[in-house]
ZAMARGU-4260 file (C-alpha; in steps of 0.2 Angstrom, whole numbers, plus 5000, padded with zeros to 4 digits):
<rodrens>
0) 5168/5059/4841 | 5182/5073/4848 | 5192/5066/4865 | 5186/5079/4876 | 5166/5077/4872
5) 5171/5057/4877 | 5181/5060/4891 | 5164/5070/4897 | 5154/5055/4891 | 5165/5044/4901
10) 5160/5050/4921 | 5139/5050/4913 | 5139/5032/4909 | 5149/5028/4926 | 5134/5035/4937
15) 5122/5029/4925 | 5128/5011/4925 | 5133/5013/4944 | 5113/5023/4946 | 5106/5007/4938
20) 5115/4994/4950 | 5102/4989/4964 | 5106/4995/4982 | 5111/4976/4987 | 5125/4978/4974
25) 5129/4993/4979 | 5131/4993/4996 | 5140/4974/4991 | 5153/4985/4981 | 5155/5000/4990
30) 5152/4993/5009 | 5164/4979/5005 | 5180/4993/5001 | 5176/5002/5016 | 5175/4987/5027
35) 5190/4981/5020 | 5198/4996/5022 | 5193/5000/5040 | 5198/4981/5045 | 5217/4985/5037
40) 5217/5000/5047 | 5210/4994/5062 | 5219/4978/5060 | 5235/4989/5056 | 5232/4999/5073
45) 5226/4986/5086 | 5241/4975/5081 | 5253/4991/5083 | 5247/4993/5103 | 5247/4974/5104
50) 5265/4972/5096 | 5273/4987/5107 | 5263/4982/5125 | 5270/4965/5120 | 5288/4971/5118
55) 5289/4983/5132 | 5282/4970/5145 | 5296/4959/5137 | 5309/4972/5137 | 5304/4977/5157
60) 5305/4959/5161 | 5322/4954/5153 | 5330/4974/5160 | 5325/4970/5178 | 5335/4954/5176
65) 5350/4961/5169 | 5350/4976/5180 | 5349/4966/5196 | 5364/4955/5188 | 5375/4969/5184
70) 5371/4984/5195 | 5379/4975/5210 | 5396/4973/5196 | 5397/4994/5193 | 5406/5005/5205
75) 5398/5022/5207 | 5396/5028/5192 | 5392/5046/5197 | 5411/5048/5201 | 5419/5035/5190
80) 5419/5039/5171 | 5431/5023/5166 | 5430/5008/5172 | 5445/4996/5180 | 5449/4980/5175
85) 5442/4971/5190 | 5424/4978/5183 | 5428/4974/5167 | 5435/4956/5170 | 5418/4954/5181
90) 5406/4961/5170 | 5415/4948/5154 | 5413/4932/5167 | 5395/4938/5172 | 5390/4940/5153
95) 5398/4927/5145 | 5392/4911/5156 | 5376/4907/5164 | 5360/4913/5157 | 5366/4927/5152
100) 5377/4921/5139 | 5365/4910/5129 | 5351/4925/5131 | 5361/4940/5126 | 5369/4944/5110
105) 5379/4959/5114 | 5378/4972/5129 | 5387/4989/5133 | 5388/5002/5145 | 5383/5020/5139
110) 5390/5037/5147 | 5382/5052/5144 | 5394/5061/5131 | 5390/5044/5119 | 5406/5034/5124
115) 5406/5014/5126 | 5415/5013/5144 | 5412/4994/5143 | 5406/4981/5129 | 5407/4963/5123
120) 5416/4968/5108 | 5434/4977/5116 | 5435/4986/5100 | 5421/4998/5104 | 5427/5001/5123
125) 5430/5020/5127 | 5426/5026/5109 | 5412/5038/5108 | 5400/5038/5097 | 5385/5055/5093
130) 5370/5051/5105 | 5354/5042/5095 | 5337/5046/5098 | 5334/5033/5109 | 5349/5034/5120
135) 5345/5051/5124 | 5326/5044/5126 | 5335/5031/5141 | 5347/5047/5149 | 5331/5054/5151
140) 5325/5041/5163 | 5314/5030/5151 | 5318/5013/5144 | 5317/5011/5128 | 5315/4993/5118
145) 5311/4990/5100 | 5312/4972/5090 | 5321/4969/5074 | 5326/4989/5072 | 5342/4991/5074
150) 5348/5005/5066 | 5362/5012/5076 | 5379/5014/5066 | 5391/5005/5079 | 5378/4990/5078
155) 5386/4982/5064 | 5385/4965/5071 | 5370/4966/5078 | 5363/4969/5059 | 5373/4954/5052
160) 5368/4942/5063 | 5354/4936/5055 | 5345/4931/5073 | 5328/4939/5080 | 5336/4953/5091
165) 5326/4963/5107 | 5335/4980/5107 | 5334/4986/5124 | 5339/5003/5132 | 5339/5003/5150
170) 5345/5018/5161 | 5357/5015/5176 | 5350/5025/5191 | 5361/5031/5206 | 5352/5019/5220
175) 5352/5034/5233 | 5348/5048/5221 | 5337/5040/5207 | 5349/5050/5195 | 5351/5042/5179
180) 5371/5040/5177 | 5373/5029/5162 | 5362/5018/5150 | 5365/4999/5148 | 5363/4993/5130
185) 5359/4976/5126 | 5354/4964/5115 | 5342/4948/5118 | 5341/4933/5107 | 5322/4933/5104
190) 5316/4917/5097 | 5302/4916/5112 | 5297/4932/5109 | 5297/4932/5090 | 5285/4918/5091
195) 5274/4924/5103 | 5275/4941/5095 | 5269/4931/5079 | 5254/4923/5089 | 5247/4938/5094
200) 5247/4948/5078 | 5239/4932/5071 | 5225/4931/5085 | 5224/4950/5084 | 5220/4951/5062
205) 5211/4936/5064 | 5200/4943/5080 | 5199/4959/5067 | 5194/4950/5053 | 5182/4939/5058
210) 5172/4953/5066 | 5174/4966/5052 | 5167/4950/5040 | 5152/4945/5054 | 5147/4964/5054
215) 5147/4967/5038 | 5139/4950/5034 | 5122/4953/5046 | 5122/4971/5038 | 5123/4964/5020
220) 5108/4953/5025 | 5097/4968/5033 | 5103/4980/5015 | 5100/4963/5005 | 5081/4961/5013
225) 5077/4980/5012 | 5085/4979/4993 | 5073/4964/4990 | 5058/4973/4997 | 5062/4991/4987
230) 5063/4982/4972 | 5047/4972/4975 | 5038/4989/4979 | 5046/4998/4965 | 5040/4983/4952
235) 5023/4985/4960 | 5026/5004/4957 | 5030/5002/4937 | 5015/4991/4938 | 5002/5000/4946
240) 5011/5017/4934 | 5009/5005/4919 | 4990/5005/4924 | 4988/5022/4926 | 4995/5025/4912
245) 4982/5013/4903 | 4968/5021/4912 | 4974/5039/4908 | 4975/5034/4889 | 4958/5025/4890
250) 4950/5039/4901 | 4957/5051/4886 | 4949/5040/4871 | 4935/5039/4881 | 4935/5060/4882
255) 4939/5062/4864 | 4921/5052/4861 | 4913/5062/4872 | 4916/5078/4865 | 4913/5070/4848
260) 4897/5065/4852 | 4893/5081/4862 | 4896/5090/4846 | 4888/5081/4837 | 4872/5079/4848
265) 4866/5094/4841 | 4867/5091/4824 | 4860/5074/4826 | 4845/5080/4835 | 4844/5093/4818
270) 4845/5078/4809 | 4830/5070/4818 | 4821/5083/4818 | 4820/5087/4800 | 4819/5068/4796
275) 4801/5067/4807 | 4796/5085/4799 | 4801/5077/4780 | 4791/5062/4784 | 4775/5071/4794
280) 4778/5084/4776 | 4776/5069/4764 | 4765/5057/4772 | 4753/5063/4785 | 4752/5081/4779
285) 4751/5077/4761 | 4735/5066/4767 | 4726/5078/4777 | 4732/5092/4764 | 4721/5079/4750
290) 4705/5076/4761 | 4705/5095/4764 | 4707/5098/4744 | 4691/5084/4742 | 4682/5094/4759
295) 4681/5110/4743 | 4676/5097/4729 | 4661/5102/4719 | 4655/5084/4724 | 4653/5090/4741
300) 4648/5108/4740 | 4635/5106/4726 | 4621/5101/4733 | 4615/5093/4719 | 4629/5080/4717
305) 4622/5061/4716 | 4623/5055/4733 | 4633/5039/4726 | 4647/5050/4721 | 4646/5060/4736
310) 4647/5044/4744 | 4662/5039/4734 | 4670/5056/4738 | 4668/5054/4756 | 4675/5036/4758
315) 4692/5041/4747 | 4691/5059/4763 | 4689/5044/4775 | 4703/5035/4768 | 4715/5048/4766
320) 4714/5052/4782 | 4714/5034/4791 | 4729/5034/4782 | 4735/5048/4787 | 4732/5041/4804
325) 4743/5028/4802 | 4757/5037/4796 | 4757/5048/4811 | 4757/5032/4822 | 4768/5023/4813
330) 4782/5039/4816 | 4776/5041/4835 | 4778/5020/4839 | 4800/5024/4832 | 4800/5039/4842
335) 4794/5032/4857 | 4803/5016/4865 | 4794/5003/4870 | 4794/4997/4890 | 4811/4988/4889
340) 4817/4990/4906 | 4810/4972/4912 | 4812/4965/4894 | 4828/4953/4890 | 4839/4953/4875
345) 4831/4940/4866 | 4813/4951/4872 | 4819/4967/4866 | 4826/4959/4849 | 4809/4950/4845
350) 4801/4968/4849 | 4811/4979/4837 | 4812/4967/4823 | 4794/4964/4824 | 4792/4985/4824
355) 4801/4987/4806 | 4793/4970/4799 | 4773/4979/4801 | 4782/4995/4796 | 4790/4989/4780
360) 4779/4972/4775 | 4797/4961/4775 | 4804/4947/4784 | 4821/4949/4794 | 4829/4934/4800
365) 4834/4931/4818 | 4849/4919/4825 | 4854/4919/4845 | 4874/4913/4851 | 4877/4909/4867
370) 4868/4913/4882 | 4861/4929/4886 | 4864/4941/4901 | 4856/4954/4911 | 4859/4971/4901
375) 4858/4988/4909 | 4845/4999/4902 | 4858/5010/4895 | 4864/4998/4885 | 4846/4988/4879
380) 4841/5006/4873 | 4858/5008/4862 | 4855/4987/4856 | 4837/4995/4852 | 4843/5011/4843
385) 4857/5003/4834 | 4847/4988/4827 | 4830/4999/4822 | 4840/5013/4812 | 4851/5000/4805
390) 4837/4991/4799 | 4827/5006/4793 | 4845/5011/4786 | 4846/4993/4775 | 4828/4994/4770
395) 4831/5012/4762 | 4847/5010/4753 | 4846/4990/4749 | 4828/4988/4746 | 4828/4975/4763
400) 4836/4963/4752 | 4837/4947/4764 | 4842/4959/4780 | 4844/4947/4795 | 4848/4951/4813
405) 4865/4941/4823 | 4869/4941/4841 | 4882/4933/4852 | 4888/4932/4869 | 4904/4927/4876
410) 4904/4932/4893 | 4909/4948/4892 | 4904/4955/4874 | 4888/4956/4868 | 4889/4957/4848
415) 4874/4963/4836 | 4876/4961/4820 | 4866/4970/4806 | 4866/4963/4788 | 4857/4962/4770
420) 4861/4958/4753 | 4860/4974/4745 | 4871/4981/4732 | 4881/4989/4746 | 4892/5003/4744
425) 4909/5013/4747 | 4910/5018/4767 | 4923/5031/4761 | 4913/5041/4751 | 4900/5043/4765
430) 4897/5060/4764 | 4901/5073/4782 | 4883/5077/4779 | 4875/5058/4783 | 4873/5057/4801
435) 4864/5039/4802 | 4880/5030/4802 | 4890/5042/4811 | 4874/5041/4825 | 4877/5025/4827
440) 4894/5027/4829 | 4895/5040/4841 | 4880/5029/4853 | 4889/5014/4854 | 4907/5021/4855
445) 4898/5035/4872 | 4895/5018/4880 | 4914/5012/4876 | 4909/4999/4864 | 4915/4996/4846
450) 4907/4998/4830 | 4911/4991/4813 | 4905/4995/4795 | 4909/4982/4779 | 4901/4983/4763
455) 4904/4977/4747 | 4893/4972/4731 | 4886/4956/4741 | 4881/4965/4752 | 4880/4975/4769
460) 4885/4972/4787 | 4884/4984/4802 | 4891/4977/4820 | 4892/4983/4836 | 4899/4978/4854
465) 4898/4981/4870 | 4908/4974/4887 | 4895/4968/4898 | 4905/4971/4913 | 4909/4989/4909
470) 4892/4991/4908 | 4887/4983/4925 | 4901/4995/4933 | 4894/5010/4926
</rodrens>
């Protein structure tokens, strides 16, 4: 496969794989990221405000002391720009005993143009150094404090001290003025505050955190329900499509038999129809056509016949025509069904098998299975039709060799059987033209039932079923 139609491959199985994940997962994957994500940020932020409300609160404290320890030291620093010895042997006293001493690292005295006039470490007294952002932040009036970021280029010591420092910037105002006329930097050991420091950006992530977790944790449960539910729906969905489905292929077989037997109802009726004018034109009419033929006889119109033989010619006139009576009744008793609307299935079975046994002069055997139901009339007329043209079908083409009648019930299909123990023949060279099989068919298949056709050399057997439920529905 060439790289480029993979690499376009690639992005269509991602949302695919990603499209068939359920919403729980997703929201699991994707919520998850942004939650973490917005707890590092928020976490990131609040501790920031926390961290330097912390340190400036220290830094305030620690400058207020200092300044109320040194500023009574200073001369006025508006008019002085060096400092004498008497200052600078106070200031050394003041810083290096007492409290101050054990608190603060380093400490020195800013003017304006960037020189040191006073510090702990003489060598950086009266040199001057390019002002820093935040020494020009404190000549501006505002204290400035910051905690282990010490950055500035004469802090060497500072850097190398390896101890947790407050850097602190604290502007020296004029007391009667309120003018800031030099910044005092120091330095605070910060063992305290690095601990409390610690303690809050601990309380602070872990306040974060367990917030971020708890939200994200009752909306996982609310996705994780309304997941559960979605999918519930949408199995009932596939299922209830599955049925559709079934019902719209059924709905369609059920069609296609409709419009079969609709096309061929009228050929069928054709059939009928030239099947009752064939037997009306070889029985009945071949009768009456014989007793009209004697009617002309010389034995009747010759008045001097014996009246013996006219006698004889009139009994064989009588005859033909009784018989021709009986043909025309036996061809009216299979067009016309019997009353079988308040007859059971065992009745109606008794009634049509009965029928073809005075038509024919043979004997077809009977067996019942299982117990039977109330039919619909729909259906005991296709029983009816199906079992006297198979019959009438068996007596023609197998001579009504041993022909016998089956039924069965199991609840929900009725099952009639037709069989006889003729010599059979090949179904697949029935020809288009033979409708009595292909009637049966399409009768049993309009009412959605099945029918069945095997025949061999022993023999002959036609079934048919139909679900009883359907039936009762319809």
């Amino acid at each position: 496969m060439p790289t480029n139609l993979t690499s376009m491959l690639s992005p269509v199985r991602l949302v695919a794989g990603w499209n068939s994940q359920s919403l729980a997962r997703q929201f699991l994957l994707i919520g998850g990221l942004v939650a973490a994500c917005a707890m590092i940020v928020v976490g990131a932020f609040v501790t920031s405000l926390i961290e330097e409300a912390v340190t400036r609160n220290s830094a305030a404290s620690t400058a207020l002391y200092v300044d109320s320890v040194i500023a009574p030291l200073l001369p006025d620093m508006q008019t002085t720009e060096v400092l004498d010895d008497t200052v600078t042997r106070a200031l050394d006293e003041t810083l290096g005993e007492g409290a101050l001493g054990s608190r603060l690292l380093s400490f020195r005295l800013w003017r304006s143009d960037g020189t040191v006039l006073y510090s702990n470490d003489k060598d950086l007294m009266g040199r001057q150094f390019p002002l820093s952002d935040d020494l020009k932040t404190a000549f501006s009036g505002t204290m400035v404090a910051q905690f282990n970021q010490i950055g500035d280029v004469e802090s060497i010591a500072e850097r190398n001290s390896g101890k947790p420092l407050l850097e602190i910037y604290n502007p020296v105002l004029q007391p009667w003025s309120g003018k800031v006329v030099a910044v005092s930097e120091f330095h605070e050991v910060a063992y305290d505050f690095e601990r409390s420091l610690n303690k809050a950006r601990f309380r602070s992530w872990l306040a974060v955190g367990l917030f971020t977790i708890t939200f994200f944790l009752v909306l996982s449960i609310i996705v994780l329900r309304g997941s559960r539910t979605i999918e519930s729906q949408r199995g009932a969905l596939k299922t209830r499509i599955g049925e559709l489905s079934t019902l719209l292929q059924q709905n369609e077989i059920l069609r296609s038999r409709l419009q079969r037997a609709s096309q061929r109802a009228a050929a069928l009726n054709e059939s009928y129809l030239r099947r009752i004018g064939a037997d009306l034109h070889d029985g009945p009419a071949q009768l009456v056509a014989y007793a009209s033929l004697r009617l002309d006889s010389e034995a009747l119109v010759n008045p001097s016949t014996p009246a013996d033989k006219r006698e004889q010619s009139l009994t064989a006139i009588k005859a033909s025509l009784d018989d021709a009576m009986t043909d025309i009744r036996s061809i009216c008793s299979g067009l016309v069904l019997p009353h079988i609307e308040s007859e059971n299935l065992t009745e109606l079975l008794h009634r049509v098998i009965r029928a073809h046994e005075q038509r024919t002069g043979t004997k077809v055997g009977l067996s019942f299975s299982g117990m039977a139901q109330e039919l619909s009339t729909s259906a005991k007329i296709c029983i009816y039709r199906f079992v006297q043209e198979a019959l009438n079908n068996g007596y023609r083409h197998g001579q009504g060799a041993a022909q016998r009648v089956d039924q069965a019930m199991d609840g929900k299909h009725v099952t009639i059987a037709v069989s006889d123990r003729g010599p059979g023949f090949d179904p697949s060279r029935i020809p288009p033209s033979s409708l009595g099989l292909a009637g049966l068919r399409e009768r049993v298949e309009s009412l959605g039932g099945t029918f069945e056709l095997r025949s061999s050399k022993e023999g002959t057997r036609v079934q048919m079923a139909l679900n009883v439920m359907e039936m009762e529905q319809t």
